[in-house]
PyMOL commands that place a pseudoatom at each C-alpha (Angstrom):
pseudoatom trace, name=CA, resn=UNK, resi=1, chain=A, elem=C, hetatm=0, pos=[0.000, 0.000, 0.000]
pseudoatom trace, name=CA, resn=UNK, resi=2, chain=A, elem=C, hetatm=0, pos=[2.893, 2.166, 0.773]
pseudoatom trace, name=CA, resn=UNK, resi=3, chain=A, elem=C, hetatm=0, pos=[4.575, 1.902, -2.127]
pseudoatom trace, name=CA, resn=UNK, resi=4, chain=A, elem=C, hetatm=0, pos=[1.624, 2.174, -4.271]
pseudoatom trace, name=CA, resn=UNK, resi=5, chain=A, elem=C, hetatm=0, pos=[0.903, 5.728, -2.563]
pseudoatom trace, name=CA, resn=UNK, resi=6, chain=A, elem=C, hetatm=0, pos=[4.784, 6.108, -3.234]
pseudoatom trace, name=CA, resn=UNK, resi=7, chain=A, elem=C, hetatm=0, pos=[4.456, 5.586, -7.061]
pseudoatom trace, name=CA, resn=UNK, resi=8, chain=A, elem=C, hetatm=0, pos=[1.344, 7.474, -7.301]
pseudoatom trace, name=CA, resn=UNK, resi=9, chain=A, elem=C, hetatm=0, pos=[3.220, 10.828, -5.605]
pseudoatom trace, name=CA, resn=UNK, resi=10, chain=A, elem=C, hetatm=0, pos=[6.206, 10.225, -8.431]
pseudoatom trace, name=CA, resn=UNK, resi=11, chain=A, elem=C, hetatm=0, pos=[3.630, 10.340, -11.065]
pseudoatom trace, name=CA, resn=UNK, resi=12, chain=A, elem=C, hetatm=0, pos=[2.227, 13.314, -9.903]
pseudoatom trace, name=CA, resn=UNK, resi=13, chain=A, elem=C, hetatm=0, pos=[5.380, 15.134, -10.088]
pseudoatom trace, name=CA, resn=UNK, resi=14, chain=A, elem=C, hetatm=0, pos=[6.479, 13.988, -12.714]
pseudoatom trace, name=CA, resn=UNK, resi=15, chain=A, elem=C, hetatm=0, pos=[3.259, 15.272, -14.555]
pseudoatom trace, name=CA, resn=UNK, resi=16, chain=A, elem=C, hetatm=0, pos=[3.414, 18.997, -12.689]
pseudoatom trace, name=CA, resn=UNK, resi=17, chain=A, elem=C, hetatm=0, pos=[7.008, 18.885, -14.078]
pseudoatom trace, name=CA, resn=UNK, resi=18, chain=A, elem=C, hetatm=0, pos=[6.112, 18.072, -17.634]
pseudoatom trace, name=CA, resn=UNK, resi=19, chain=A, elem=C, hetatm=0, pos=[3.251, 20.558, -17.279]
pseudoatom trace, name=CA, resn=UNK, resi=20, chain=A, elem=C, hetatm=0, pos=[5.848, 23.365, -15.703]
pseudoatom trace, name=CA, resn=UNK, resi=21, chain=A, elem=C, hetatm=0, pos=[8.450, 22.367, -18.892]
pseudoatom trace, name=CA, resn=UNK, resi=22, chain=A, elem=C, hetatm=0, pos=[5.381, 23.057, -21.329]
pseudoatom trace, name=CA, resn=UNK, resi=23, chain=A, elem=C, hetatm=0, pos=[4.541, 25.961, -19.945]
pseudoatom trace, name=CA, resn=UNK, resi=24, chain=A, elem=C, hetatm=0, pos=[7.911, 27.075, -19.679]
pseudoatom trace, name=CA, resn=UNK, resi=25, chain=A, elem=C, hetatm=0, pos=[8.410, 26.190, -23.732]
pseudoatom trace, name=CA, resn=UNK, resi=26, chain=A, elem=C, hetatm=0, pos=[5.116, 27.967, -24.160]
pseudoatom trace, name=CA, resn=UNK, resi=27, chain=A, elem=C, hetatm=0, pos=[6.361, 31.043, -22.857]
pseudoatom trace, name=CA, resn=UNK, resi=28, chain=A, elem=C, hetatm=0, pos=[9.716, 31.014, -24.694]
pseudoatom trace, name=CA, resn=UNK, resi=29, chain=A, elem=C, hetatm=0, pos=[8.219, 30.465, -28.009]
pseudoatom trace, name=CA, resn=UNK, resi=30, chain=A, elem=C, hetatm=0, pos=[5.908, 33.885, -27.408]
pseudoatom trace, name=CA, resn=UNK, resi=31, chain=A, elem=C, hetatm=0, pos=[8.294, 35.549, -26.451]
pseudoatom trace, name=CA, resn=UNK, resi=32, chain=A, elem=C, hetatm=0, pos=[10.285, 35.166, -29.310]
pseudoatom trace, name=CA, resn=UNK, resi=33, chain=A, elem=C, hetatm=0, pos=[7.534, 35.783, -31.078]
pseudoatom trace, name=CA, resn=UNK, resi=34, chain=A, elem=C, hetatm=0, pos=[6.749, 38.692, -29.525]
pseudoatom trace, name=CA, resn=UNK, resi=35, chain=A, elem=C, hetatm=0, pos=[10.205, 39.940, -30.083]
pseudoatom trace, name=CA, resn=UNK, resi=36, chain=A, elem=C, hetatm=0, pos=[10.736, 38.925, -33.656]
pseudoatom trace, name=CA, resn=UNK, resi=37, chain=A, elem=C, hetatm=0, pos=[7.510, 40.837, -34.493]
pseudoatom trace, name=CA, resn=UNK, resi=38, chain=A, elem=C, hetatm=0, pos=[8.673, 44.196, -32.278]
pseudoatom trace, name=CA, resn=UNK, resi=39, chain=A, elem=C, hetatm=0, pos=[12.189, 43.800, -33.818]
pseudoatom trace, name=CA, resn=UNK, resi=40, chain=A, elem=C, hetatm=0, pos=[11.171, 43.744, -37.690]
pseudoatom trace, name=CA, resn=UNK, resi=41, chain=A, elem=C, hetatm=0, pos=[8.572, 46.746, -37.098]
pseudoatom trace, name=CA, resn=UNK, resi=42, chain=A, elem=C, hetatm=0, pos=[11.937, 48.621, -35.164]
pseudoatom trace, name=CA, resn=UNK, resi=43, chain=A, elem=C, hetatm=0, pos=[13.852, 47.613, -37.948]
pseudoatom trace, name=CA, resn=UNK, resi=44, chain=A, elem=C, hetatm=0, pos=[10.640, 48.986, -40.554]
pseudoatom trace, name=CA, resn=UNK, resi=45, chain=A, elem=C, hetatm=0, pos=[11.015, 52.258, -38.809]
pseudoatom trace, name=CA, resn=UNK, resi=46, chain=A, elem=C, hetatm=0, pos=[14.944, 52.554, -38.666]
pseudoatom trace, name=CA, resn=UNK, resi=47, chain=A, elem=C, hetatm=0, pos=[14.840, 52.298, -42.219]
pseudoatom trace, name=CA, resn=UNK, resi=48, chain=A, elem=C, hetatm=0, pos=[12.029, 54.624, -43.456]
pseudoatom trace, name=CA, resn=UNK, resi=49, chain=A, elem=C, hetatm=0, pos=[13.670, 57.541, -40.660]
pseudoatom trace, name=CA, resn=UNK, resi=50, chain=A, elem=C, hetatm=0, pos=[17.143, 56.286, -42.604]
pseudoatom trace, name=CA, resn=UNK, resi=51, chain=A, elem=C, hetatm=0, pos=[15.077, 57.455, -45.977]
pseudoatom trace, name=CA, resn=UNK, resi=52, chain=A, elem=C, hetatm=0, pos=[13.700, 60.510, -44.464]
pseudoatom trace, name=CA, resn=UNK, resi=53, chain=A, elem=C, hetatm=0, pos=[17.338, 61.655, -43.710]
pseudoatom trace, name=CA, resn=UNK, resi=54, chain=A, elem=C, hetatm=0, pos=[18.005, 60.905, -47.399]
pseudoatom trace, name=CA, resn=UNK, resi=55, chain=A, elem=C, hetatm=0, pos=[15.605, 63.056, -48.695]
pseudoatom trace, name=CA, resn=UNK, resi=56, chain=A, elem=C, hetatm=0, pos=[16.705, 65.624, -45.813]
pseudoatom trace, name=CA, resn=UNK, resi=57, chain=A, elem=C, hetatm=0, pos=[20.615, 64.884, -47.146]
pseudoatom trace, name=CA, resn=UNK, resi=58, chain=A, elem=C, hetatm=0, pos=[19.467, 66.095, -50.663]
pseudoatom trace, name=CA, resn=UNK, resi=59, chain=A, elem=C, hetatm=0, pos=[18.143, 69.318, -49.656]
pseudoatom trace, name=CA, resn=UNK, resi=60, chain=A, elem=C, hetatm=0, pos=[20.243, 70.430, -48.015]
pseudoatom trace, name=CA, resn=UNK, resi=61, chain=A, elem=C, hetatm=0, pos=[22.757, 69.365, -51.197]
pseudoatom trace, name=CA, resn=UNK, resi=62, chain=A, elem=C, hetatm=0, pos=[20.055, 71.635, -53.313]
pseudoatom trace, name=CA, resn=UNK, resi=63, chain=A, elem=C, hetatm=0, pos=[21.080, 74.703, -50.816]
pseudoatom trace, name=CA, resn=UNK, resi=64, chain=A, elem=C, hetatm=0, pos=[24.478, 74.423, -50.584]
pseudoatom trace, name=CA, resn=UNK, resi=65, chain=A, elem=C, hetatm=0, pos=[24.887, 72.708, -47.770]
pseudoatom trace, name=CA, resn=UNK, resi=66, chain=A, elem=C, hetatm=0, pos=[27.327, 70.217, -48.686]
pseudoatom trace, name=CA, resn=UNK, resi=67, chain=A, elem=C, hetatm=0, pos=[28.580, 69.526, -44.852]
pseudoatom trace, name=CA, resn=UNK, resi=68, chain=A, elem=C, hetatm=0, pos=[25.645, 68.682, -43.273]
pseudoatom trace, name=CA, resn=UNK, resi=69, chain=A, elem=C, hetatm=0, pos=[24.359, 66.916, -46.238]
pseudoatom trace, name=CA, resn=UNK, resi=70, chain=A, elem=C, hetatm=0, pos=[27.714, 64.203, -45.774]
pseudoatom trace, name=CA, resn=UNK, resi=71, chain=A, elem=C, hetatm=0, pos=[26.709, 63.851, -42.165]
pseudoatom trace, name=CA, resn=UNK, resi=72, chain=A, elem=C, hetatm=0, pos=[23.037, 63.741, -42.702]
pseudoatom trace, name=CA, resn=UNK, resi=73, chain=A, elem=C, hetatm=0, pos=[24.078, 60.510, -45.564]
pseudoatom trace, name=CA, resn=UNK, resi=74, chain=A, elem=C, hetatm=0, pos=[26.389, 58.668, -42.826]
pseudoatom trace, name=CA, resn=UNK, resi=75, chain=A, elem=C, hetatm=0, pos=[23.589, 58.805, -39.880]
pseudoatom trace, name=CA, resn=UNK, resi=76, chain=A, elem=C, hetatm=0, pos=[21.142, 57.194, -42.763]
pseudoatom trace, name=CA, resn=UNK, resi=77, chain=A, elem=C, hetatm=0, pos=[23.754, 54.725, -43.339]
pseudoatom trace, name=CA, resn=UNK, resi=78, chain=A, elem=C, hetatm=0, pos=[23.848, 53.265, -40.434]
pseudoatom trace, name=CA, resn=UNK, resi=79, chain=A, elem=C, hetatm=0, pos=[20.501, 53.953, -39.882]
pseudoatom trace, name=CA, resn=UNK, resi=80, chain=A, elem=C, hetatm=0, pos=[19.899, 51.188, -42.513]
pseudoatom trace, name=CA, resn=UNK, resi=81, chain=A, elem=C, hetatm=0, pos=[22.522, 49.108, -41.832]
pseudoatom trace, name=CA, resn=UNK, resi=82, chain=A, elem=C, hetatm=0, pos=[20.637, 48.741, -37.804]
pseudoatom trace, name=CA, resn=UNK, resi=83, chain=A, elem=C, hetatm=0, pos=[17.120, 48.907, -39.755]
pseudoatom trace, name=CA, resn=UNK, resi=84, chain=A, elem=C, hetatm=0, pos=[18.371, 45.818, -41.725]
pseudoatom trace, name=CA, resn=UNK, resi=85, chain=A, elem=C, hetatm=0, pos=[19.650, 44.103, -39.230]
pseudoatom trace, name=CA, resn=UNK, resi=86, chain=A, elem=C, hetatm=0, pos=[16.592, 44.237, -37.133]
pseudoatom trace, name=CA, resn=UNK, resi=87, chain=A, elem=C, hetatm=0, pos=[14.342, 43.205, -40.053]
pseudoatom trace, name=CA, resn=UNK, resi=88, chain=A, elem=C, hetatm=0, pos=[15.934, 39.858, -40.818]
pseudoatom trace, name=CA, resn=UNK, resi=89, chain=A, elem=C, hetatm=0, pos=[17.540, 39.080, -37.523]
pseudoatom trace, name=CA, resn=UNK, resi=90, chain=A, elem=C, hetatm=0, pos=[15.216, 36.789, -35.403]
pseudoatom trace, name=CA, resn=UNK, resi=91, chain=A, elem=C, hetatm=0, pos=[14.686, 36.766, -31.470]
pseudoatom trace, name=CA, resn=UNK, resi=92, chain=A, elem=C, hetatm=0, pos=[17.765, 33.754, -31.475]
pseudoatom trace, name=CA, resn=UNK, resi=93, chain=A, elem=C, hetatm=0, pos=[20.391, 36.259, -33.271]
pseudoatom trace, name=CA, resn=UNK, resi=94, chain=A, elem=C, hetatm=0, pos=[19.786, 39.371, -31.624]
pseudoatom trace, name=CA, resn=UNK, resi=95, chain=A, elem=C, hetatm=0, pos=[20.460, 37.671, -28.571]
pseudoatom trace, name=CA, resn=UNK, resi=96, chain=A, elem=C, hetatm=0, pos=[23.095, 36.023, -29.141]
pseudoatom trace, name=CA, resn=UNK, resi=97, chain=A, elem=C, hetatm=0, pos=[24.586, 39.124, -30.481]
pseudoatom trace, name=CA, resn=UNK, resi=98, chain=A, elem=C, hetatm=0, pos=[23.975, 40.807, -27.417]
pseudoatom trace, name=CA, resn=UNK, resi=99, chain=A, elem=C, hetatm=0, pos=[25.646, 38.529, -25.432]
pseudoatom trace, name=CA, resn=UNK, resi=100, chain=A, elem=C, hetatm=0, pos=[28.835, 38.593, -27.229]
pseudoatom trace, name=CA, resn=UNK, resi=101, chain=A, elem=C, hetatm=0, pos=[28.645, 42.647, -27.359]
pseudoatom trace, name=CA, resn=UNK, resi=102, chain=A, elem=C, hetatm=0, pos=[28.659, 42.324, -23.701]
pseudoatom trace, name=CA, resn=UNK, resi=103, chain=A, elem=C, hetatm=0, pos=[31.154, 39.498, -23.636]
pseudoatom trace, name=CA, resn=UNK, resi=104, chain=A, elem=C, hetatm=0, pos=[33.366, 41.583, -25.811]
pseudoatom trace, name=CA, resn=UNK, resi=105, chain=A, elem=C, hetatm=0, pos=[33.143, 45.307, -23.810]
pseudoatom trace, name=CA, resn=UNK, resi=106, chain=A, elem=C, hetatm=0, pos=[31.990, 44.547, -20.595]
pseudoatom trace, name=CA, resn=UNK, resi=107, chain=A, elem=C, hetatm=0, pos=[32.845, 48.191, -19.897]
pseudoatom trace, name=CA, resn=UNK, resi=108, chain=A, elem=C, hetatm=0, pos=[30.598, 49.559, -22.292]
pseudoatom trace, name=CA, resn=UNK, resi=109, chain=A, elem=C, hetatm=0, pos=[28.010, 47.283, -20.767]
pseudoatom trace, name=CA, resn=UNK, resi=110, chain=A, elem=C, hetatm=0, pos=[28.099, 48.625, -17.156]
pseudoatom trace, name=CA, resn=UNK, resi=111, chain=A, elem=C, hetatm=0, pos=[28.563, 52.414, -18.774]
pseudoatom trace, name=CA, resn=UNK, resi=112, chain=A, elem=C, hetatm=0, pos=[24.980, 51.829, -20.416]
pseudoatom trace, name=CA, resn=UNK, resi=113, chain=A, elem=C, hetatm=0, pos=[23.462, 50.409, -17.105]
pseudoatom trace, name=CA, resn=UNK, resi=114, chain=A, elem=C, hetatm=0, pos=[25.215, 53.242, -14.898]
pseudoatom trace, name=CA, resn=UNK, resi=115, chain=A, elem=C, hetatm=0, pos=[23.872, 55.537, -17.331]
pseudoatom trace, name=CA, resn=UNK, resi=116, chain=A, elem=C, hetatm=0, pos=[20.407, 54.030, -17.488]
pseudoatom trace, name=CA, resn=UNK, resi=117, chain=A, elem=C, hetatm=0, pos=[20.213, 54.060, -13.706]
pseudoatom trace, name=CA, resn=UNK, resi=118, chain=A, elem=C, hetatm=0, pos=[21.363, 57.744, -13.482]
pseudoatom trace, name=CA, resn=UNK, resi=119, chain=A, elem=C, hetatm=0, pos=[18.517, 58.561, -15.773]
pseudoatom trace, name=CA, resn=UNK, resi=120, chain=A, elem=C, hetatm=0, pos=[16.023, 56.190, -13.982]
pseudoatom trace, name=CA, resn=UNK, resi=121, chain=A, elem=C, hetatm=0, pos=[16.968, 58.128, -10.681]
pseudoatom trace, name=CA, resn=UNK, resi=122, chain=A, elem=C, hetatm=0, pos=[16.539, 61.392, -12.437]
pseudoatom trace, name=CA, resn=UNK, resi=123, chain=A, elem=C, hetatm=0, pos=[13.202, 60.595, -13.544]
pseudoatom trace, name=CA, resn=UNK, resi=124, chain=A, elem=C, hetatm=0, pos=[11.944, 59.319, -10.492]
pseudoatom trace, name=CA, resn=UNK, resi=125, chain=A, elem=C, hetatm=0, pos=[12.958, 62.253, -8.565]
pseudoatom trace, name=CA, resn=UNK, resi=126, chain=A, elem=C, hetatm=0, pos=[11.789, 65.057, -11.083]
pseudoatom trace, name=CA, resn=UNK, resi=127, chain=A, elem=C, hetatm=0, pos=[8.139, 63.180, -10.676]
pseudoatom trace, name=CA, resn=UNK, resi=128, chain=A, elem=C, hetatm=0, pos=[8.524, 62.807, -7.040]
pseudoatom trace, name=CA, resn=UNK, resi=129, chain=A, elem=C, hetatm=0, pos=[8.532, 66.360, -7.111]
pseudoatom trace, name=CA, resn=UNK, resi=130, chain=A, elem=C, hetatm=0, pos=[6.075, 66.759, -8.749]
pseudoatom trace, name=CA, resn=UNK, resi=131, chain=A, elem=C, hetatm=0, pos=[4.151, 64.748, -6.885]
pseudoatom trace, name=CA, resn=UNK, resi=132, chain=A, elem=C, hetatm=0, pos=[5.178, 66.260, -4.135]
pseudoatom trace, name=CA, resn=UNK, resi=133, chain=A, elem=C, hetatm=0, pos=[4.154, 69.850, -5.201]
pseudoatom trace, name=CA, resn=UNK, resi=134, chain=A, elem=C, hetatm=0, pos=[0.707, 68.431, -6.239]
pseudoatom trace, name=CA, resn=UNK, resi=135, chain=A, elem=C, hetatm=0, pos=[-0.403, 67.527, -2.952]
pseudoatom trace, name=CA, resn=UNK, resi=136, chain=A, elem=C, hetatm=0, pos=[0.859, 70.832, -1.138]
pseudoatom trace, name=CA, resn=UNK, resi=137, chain=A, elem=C, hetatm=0, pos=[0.479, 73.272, -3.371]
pseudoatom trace, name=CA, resn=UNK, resi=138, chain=A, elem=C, hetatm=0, pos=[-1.286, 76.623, -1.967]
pseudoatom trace, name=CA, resn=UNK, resi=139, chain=A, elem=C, hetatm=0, pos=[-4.063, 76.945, -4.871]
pseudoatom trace, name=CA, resn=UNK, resi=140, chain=A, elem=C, hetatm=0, pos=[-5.511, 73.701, -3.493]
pseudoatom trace, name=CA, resn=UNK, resi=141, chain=A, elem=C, hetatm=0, pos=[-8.150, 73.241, -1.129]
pseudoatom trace, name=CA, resn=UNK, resi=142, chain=A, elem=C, hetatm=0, pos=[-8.288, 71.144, 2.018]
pseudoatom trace, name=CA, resn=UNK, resi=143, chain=A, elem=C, hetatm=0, pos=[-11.542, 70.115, 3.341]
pseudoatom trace, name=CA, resn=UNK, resi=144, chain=A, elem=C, hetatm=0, pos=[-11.802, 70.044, 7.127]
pseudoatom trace, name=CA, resn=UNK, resi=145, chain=A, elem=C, hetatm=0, pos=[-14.420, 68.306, 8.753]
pseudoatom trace, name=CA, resn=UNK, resi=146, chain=A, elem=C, hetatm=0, pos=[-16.434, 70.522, 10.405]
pseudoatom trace, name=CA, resn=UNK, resi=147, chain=A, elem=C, hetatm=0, pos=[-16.241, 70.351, 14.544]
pseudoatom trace, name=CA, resn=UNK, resi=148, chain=A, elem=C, hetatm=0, pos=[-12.814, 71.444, 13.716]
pseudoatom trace, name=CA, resn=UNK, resi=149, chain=A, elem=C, hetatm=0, pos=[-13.360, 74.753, 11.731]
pseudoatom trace, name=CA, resn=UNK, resi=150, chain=A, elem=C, hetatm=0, pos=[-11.977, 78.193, 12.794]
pseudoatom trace, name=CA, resn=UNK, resi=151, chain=A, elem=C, hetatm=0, pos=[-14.700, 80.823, 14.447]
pseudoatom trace, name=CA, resn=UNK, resi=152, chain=A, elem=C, hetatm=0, pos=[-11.940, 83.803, 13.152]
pseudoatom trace, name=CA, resn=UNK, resi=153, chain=A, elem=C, hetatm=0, pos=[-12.746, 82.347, 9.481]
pseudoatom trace, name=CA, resn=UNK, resi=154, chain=A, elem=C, hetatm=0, pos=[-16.531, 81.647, 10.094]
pseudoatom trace, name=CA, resn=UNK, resi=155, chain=A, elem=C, hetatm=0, pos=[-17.268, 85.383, 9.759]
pseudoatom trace, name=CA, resn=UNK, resi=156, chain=A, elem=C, hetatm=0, pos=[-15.958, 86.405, 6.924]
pseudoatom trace, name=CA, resn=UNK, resi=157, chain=A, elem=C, hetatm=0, pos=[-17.906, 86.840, 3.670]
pseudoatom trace, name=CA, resn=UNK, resi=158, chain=A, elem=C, hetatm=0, pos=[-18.314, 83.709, 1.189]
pseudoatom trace, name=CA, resn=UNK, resi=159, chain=A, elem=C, hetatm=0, pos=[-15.372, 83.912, -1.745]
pseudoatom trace, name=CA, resn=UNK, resi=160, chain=A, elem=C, hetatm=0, pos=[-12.946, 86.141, 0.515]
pseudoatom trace, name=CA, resn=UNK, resi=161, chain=A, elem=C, hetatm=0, pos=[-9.545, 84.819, 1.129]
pseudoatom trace, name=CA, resn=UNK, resi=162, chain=A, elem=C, hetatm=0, pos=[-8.804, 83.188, 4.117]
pseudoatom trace, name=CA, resn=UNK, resi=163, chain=A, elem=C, hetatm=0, pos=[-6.246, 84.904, 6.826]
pseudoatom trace, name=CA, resn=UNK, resi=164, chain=A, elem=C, hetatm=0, pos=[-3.189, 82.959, 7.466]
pseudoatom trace, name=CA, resn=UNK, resi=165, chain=A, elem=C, hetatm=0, pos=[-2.240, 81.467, 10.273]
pseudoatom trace, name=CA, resn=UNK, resi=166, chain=A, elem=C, hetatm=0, pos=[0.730, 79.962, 12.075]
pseudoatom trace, name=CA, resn=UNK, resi=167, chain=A, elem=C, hetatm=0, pos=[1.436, 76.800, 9.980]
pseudoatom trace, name=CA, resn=UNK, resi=168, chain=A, elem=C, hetatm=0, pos=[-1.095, 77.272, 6.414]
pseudoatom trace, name=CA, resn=UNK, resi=169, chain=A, elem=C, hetatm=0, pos=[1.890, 78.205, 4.851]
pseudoatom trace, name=CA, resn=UNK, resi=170, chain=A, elem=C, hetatm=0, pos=[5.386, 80.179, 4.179]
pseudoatom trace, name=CA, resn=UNK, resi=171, chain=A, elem=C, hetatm=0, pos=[6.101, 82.857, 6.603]
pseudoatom trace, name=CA, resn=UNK, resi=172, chain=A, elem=C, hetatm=0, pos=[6.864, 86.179, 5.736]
pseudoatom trace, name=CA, resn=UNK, resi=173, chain=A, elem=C, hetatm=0, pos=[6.448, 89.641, 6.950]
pseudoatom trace, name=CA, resn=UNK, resi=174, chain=A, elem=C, hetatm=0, pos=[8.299, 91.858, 9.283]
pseudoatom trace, name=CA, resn=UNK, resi=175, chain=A, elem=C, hetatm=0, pos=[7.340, 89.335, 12.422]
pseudoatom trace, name=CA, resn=UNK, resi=176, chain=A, elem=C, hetatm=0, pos=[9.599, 86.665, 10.428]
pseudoatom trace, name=CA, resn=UNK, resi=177, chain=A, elem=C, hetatm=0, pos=[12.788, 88.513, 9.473]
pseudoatom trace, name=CA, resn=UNK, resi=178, chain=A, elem=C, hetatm=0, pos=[15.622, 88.300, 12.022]
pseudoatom trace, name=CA, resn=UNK, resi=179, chain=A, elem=C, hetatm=0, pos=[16.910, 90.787, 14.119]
pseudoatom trace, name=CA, resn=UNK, resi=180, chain=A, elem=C, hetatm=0, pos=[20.076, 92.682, 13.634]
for i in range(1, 180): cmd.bond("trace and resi %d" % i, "trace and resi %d" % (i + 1))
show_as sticks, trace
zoom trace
């Protein structure tokens, strides 16, 4: 009986594994499908900005502009060169050449992250601030309940401005400035 219960527990795992390995397969196979589809429209973009800078390279060849026009070529250059990689590369190759960019300059690899993170941290704070200065700033109203409302504000007329008072907000005023 006990080893009948035994055998029965194996194949039970051994089914949740083959379910967790088809799952896992599952999720692999979308995802590279996911990113072969997201990589070919990239790579569908790259290439028509790459033409847009051509047409921008031969006007400013029409005015004169010889210069810019060279540089404006070279950008849509490599512009298709990275638009035609990323249309025929699959999910498998762009990987893999990933990898063996990071293999190969491991110290441009933690310059992007450090430089990623420095930008993450910048954005978070800049909308922290924001945040911040949403909920306190002066314009808004706060709603207090009323058993705690002021009797010096309860007799003034509807729509007038509200006196300050120690704490509602920045001081300022003779009272405030220091003594010299």
């Amino acid at each position: 009986m006990a080893e009948q219960g035994r055998s029965s527990a194996q194949e039970a795992q051994e089914q949740v594994k083959e379910k967790a390995q088809e799952a896992t397969e599952k999720a692999r196979t979308t995802l590279r499908e996911q990113v072969d589809g997201r990589s070919t429209q990239a790579g569908e973009q790259v290439s028509q900005q790459a033409g847009d800078l051509r047409t921008l390279s031969q006007e400013l060849r029409n005015q004169g502009k010889d210069g810019p026009a060279k540089l404006a070529d070279q950008v849509a250059e490599r512009a298709e060169q990275v638009g035609s990689y990323l249309t025929r590369s699959d999910a498998d190759r762009i990987l893999r050449d990933a990898e063996d960019f990071g293999r190969s300059n491991p110290w441009a690899v933690i310059a992007g992250g450090v430089a990623v993170g420095f930008l993450a941290s910048r954005f978070l704070k800049a909308s922290s601030r924001d945040r911040y200065h949403g909920r306190t700033s002066p314009g808004r109203a706060q709603i207090q309940p009323a058993a705690s409302a002021d009797p010096a504000r309860l007799d003034r007329a509807p729509g007038a401005p509200a006196q300050p008072r120690v704490g509602d907000g920045p001081a300022s005023g003779p009272a405030t400035t220091p003594a010299i």
